[in-house]
N, C-alpha and C positions, 0 to 999 in steps of 0.2 A: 178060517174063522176069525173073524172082527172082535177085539177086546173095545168095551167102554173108557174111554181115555179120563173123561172129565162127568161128573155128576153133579149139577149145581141149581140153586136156588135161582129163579126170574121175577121178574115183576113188570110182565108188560103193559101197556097201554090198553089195551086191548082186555076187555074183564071176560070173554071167552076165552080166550087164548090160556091153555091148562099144562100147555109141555113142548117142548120144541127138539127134534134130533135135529143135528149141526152134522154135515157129512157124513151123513151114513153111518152115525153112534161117536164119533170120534169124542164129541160132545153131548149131553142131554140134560135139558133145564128144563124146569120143574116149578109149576106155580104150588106154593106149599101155603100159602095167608090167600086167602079169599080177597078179591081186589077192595071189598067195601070194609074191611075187617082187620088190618095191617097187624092187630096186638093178636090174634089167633090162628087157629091152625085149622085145614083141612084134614078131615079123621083118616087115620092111618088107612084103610082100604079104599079111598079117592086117591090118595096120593101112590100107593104101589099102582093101580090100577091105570091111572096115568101114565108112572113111570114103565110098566111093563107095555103098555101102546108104543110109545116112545121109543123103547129099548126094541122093539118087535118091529116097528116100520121099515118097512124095503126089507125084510129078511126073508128065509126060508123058514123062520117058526111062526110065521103069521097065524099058521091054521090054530096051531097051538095055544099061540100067546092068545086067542080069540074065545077060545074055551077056558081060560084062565078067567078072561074077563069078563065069559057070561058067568061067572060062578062068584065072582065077587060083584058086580052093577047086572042081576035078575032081568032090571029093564032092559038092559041093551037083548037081552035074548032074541027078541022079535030078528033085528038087525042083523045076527049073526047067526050063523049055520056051521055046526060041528062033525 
């Protein structure tokens, strides 16, 4: 099992871009301020729901971390299968 080494705040170029895993968790960054928006925050279930993608990619809890996130973003339902 893979521990998260680093948890951190980004702000990339790119205003898609919502989270990024670095080697396979070693690192995971997190767009936390909306790119047009820099004095605010995205609401706490955007931001876990991102970071559990993140923290979930390339792993064996994918199926899991998936039903975590149809339960928090309803929309992605269509997308994912439980």
């Amino acid at each position: 099992m893979q521990h998260l080494m680093q948890l951190s705040e980004f702000s990339p170029r790119n205003p898609g871009l919502l989270g990024l895993n670095v080697n396979r968790g070693a690192e995971v960054k997190i767009r936390l301020r909306p790119a047009r928006d820099n004095s605010s925050f995205y609401d706490w279930n955007h931001i876990l729901g991102t970071m559990l993608h993140e923290v979930c990619a390339g792993s064996a809890c994918v199926a899991m971390c998936s039903c975590v996130l149809v339960q928090l973003r309803p929309c992605a339902a269509a997308s994912l299968t439980c």
